[in-house]
C-alpha positions in Angstrom: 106.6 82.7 82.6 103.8 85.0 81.7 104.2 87.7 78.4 101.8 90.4 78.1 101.6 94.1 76.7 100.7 96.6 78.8 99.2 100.4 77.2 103.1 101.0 76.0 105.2 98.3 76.6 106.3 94.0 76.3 106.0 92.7 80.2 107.7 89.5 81.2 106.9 88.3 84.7 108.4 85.1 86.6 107.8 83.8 89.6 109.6 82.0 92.6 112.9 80.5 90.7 112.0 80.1 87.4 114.2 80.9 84.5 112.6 83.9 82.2 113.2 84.0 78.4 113.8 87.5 78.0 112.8 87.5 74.1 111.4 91.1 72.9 111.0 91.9 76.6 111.0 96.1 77.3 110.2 95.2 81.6 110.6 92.4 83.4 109.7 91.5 87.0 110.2 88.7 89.2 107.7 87.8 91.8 108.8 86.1 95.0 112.2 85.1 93.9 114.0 83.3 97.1 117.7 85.8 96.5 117.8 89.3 94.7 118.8 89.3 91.2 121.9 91.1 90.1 121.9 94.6 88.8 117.9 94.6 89.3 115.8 97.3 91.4 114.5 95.1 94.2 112.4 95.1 97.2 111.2 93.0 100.3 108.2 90.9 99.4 106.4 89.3 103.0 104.3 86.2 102.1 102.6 83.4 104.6 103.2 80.0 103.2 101.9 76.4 104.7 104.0 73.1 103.9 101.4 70.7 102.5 103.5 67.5 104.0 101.8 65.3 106.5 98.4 64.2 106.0 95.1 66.6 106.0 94.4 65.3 109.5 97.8 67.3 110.3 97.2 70.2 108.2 93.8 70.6 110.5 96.3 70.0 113.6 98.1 72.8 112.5 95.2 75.4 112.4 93.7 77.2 114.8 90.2 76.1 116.8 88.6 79.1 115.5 89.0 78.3 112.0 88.9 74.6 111.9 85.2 75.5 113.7 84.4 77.8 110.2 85.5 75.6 108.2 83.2 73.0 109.2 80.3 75.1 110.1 80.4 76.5 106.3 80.4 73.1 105.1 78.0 71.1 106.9 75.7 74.1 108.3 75.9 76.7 105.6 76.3 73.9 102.5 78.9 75.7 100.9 80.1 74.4 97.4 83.8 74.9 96.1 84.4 75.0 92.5 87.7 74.7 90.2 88.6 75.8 87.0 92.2 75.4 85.5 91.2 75.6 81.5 91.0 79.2 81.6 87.3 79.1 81.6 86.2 82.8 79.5 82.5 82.4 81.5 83.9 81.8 85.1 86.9 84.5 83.8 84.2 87.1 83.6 82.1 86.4 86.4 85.6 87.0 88.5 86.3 90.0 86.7 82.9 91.6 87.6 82.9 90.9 91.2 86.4 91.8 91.6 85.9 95.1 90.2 83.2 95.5 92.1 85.4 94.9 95.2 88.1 97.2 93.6 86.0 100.2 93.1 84.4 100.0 97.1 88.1 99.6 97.9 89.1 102.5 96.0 91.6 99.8 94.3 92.4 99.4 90.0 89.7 96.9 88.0 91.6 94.2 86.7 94.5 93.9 84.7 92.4 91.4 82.3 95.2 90.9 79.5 97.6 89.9 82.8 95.2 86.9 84.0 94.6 86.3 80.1 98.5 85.6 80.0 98.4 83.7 82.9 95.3 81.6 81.9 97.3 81.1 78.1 100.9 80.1 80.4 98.9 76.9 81.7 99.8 78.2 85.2 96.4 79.9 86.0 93.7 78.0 88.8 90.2 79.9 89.7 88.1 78.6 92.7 84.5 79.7 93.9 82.7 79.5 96.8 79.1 79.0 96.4 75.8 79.1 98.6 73.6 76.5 99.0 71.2 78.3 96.1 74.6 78.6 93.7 75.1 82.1 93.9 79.0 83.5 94.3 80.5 84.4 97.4 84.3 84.0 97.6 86.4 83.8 94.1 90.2 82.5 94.4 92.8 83.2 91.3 96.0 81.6 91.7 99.5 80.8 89.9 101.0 77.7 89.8 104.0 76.1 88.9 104.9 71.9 90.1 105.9 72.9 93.5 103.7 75.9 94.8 101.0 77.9 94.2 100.5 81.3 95.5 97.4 83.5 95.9 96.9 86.4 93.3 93.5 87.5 93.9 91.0 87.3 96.6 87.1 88.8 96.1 83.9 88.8 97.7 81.2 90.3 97.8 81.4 90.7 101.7 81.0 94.4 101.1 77.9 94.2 99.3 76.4 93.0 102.7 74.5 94.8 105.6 74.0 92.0 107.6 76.8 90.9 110.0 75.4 87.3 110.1 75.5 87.4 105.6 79.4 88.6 106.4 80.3 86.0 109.1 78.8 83.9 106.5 81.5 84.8 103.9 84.2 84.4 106.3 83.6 81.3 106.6 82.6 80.2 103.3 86.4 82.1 102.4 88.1 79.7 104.8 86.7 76.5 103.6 87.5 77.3 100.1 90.7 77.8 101.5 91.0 74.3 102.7 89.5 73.0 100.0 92.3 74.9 97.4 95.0 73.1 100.4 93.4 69.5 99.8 93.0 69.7 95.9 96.9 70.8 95.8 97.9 68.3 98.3 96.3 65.7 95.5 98.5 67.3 92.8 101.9 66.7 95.0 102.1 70.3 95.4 104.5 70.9 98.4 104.0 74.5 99.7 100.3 76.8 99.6 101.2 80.5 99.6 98.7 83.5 100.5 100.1 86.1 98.3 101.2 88.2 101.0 101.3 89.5 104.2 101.7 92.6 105.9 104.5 93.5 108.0 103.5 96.3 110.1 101.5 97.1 112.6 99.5 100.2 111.7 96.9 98.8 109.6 93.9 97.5 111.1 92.2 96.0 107.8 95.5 94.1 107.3 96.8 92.7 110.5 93.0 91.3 110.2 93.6 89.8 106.8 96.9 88.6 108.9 95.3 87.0 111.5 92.8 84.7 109.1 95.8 83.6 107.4 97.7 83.0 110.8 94.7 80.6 111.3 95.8 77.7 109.1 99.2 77.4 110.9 101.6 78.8 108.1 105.2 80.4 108.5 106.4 83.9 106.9 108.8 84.1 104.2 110.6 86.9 103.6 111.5 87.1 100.0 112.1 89.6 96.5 110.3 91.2 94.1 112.9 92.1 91.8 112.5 94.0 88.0 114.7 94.5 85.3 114.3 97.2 82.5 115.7 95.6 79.5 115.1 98.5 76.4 115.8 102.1 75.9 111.6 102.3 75.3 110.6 100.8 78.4 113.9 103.1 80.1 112.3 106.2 78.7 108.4 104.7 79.5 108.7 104.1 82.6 111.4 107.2 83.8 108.2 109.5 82.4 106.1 107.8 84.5 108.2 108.4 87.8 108.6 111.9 86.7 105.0 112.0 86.5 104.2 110.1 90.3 107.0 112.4 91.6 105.5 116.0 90.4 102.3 115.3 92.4 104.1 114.6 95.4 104.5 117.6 98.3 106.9 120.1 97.0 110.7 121.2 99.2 111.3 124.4 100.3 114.3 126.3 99.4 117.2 125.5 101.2 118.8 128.0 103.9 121.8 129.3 101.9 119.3 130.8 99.5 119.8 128.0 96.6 116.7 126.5 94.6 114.6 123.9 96.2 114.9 120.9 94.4 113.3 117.6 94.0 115.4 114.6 92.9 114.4 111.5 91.2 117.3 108.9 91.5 117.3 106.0 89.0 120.1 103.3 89.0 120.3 100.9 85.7 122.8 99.0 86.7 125.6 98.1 84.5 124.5 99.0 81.3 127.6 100.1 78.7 125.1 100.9 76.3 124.4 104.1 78.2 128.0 105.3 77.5 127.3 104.8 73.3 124.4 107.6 73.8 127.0 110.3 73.7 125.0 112.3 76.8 127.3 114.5 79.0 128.1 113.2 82.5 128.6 115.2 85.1 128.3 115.0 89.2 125.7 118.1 90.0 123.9 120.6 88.3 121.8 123.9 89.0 120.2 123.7 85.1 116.9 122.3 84.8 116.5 118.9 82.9 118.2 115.9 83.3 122.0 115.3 85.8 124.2 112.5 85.3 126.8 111.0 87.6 128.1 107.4 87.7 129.4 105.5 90.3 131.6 102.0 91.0 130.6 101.3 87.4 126.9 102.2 87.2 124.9 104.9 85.8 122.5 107.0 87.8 120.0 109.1 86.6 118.9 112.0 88.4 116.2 114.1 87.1 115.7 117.8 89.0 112.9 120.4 88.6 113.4 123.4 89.9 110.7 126.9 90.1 113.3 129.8 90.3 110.4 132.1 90.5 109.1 130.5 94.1 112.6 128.9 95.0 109.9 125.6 95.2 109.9 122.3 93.3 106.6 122.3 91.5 
């Protein structure tokens, strides 16, 4: 388990089954947990995994031709080195953070959360790899989590987008799969039984990421369809984190009024789940309301929030 603080608030994160202490905890979220947890706002998270049994002769069975060819181009043609770091290493640390906000920003993605890798790094559970050319410089950086079974992909940068060339990008394709393999061998050494990509996309809109897709597809993995589940777990981080919905939802398209001549409205719905402490606040519940502000209701035992904003002088949500 990783504790960090975010601009407001005390985050707790866990990951796959573990068991969270939730000590002085204001949010807590559980990445990739196998079953939803109870009385939690959850969602479907889509991952590609590879089991790590058999030898690596069977892992390369298991792969494609295409990328079993880039994997060995990149290591005996192109000379690429891959490098690991699990001591938290602040030089290498920095050196990932520039390049990946590099990648962020021509993505139009955040920087780094630094004081979440930090927590991670300080948790034990933290592994960096880099791929290197044949004169030492960066191409591919790796950041994962592990626990003593698996270890899943948080971050993958390049600098692939720094590149004119098509033959320099080719070249960090394949320098990304080989330090790919390379991450698959070194956890194979460590008894680790399953190597998970961080993700993968369900749809089938996206060009960008049913490419990202199909170079994972490449090493022979499954999908796993699992939960990312969070719990708020104070009246702060209740009150934090409601603002910022409020704030996300305001800058959303606005509803027109309805037919019959009553106020558009735009409704933020929040369940809590069971929480009895809600009913010591002393706040009026009741089912619907014209008023501006704040309407409660509860239901089969659990609160719900709903927060509406009317503009009586458009008959618009602003």
């Amino acid at each position: 388990m990783i504790i960090y603080k975010s601009r407001f608030l005390t985050r707790g994160e866990v990951w796959f089954n573990e068991e969270p202490a939730r000590r002085n905890l204001d949010w807590l979220l559980y990445n990739q947990c196998p079953q939803p947890v109870p009385h939690a706002k959850r969602k479907y998270f889509h991952s590609y995994v590879v089991d790590l049994e058999g030898s690596p002769a069977d892992l390369l069975g298991r792969m494609n031709n295409d990328t079993v060819y880039k994997i060995r181009r990149a290591r005996d043609k192109d000379h690429v080195v891959c490098e690991f770091s699990e001591d938290g290493d602040v030089r290498l640390l920095d050196q990932f953070e520039a390049m990946h906000n590099r990648f962020a920003a021509a993505k139009g993605l955040s920087p780094l959360n630094r004081r979440r890798l930090n927590s991670v790094a300080t948790a034990g559970a933290l592994v960096l790899s880099v791929a290197k050319d044949s004169e030492g410089a960066p191409l591919v950086y790796h950041a994962f989590y592990r626990n003593r079974q698996r270890i899943t992909l948080l971050f993958s940068v390049s600098c692939f987008r720094d590149l004119a060339s098509s033959a320099a990008r080719n070249a960090i394709g394949r320098a990304n799969r080989l330090l790919t393999w390379a991450e698959m061998l070194r956890c194979k050494e460590q008894d680790l039984k399953c190597f998970d990509f961080g993700g993968w996309y369900p749809g089938t809109a996206d060009q960008s990421l049913l490419q990202v897709n199909a170079f994972k597809k490449g090493f022979g993995g499954r999908v796993v369809r699992e939960y990312e589940c969070e719990q708020i777990l104070s009246l702060r981080g209740w009150a934090i984190l409601t603002a910022a919905a409020v704030l996300r939802r305001r800058k959303e398209p606005v509803i027109p009024a309805q037919d019959n001549g009553t106020v558009g409205r735009r409704r933020l719905n929040l369940r809590w789940g069971k929480w009895n402490w809600w009913r010591g606040l002393g706040v009026p519940v009741a089912r619907n309301s014209p008023k501006r502000g704040l309407v409660f209701g509860q239901q089969t035992g659990c609160v719900y929030l709903s927060i509406a904003f009317p503009d009586s002088r458009r008959g618009l949500v602003r």
